[in-house]
LOMARDO-533465 format. One record per residue (C-alpha): residue number from 1; residue in one letter; x, y, z. Coordinates in pm, 1 decimal, decimal comma. Layout:
BEGIN
<NUM 'A' <X Y Z>>;
...
! end
This chain:
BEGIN
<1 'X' <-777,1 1736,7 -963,8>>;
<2 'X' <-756,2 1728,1 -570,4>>;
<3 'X' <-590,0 2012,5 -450,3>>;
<4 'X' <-427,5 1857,8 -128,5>>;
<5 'X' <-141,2 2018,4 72,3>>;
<6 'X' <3,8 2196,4 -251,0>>;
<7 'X' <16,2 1849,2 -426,5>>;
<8 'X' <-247,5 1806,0 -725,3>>;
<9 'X' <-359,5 1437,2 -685,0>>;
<10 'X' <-579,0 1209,3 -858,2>>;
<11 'X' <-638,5 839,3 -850,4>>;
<12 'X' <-476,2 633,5 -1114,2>>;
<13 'X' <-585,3 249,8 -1044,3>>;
<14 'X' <-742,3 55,1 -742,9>>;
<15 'X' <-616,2 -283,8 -655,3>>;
<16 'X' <-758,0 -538,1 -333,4>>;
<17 'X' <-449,6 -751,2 -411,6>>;
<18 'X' <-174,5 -572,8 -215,7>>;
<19 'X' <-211,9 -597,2 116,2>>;
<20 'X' <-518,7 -844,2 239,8>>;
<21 'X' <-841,3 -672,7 378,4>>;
<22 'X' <-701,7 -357,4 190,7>>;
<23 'X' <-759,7 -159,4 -86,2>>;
<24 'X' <-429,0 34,8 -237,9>>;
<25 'X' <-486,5 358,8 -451,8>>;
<26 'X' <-245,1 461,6 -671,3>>;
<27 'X' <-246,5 841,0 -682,3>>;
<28 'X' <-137,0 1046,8 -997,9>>;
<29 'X' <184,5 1185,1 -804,4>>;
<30 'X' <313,6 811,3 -795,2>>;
<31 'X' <251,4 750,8 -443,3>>;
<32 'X' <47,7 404,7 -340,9>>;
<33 'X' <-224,3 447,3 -10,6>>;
<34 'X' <-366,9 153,3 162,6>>;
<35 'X' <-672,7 211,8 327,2>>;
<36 'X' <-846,3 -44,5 536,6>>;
<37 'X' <-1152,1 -180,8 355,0>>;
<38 'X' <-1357,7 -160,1 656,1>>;
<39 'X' <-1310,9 217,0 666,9>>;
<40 'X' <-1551,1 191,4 351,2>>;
<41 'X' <-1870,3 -97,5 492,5>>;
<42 'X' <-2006,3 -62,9 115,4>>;
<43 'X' <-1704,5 -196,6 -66,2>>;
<44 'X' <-1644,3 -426,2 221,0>>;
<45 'X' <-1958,9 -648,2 160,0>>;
<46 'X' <-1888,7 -658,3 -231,1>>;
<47 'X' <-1758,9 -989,1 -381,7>>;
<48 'X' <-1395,5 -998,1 -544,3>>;
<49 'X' <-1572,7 -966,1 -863,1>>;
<50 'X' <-1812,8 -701,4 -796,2>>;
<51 'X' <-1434,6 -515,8 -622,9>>;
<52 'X' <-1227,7 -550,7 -929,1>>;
<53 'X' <-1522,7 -422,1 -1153,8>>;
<54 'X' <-1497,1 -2,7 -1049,4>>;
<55 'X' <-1421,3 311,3 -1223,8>>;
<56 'X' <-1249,3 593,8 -1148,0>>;
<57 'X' <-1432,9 959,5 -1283,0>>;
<58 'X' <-1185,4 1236,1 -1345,4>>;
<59 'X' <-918,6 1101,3 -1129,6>>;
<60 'X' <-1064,0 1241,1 -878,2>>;
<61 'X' <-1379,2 986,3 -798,4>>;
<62 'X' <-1424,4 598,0 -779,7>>;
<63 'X' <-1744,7 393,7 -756,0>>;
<64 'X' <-1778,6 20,2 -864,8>>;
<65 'X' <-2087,1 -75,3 -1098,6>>;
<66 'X' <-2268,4 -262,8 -771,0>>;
<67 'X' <-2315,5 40,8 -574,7>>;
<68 'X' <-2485,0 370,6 -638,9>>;
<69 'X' <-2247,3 563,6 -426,8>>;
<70 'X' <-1963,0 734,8 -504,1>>;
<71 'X' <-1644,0 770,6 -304,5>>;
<72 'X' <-1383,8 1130,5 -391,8>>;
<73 'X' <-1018,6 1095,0 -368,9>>;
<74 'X' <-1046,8 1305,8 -24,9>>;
<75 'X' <-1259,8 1067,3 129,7>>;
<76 'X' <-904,0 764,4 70,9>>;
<77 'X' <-670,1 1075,5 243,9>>;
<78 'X' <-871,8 1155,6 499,4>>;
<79 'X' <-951,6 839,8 641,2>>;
! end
């Protein structure tokens, strides 16, 4: 797990349906983060259906089944 200001973290679920034109991660610790699509270009050119079908490595990684890339935990809290 992410070692992040003397919190372990990890990413539980990912959902576009909070908060429009963002993504919210729900972290391990219980917390919720919304992060701007357009801080990832990638995701942001996906269709809803290619969005809602990702997975999350470890709970500490996330990458959806259209793209090759893959995104860290770090890369949602530094943003």
């Amino acid at each position: 797990m992410c070692k992040y200001k003397d919190t372990t973290l990890g990413i539980k679920k990912i959902d576009f349906n909070v908060k429009r034109g963002h993504m919210a991660f729900f972290l391990t610790d219980g917390r919720i983060v919304l992060v701007p699509v357009s801080m990832f270009p990638d995701v942001k050119r996906l269709t809803k259906a290619q969005r809602e079908d990702y997975m999350i490595m470890d709970d500490q990684y996330f990458s959806f089944d259209a793209l090759s890339r893959i995104y860290s935990v770090k890369d949602v809290l530094h943003y």
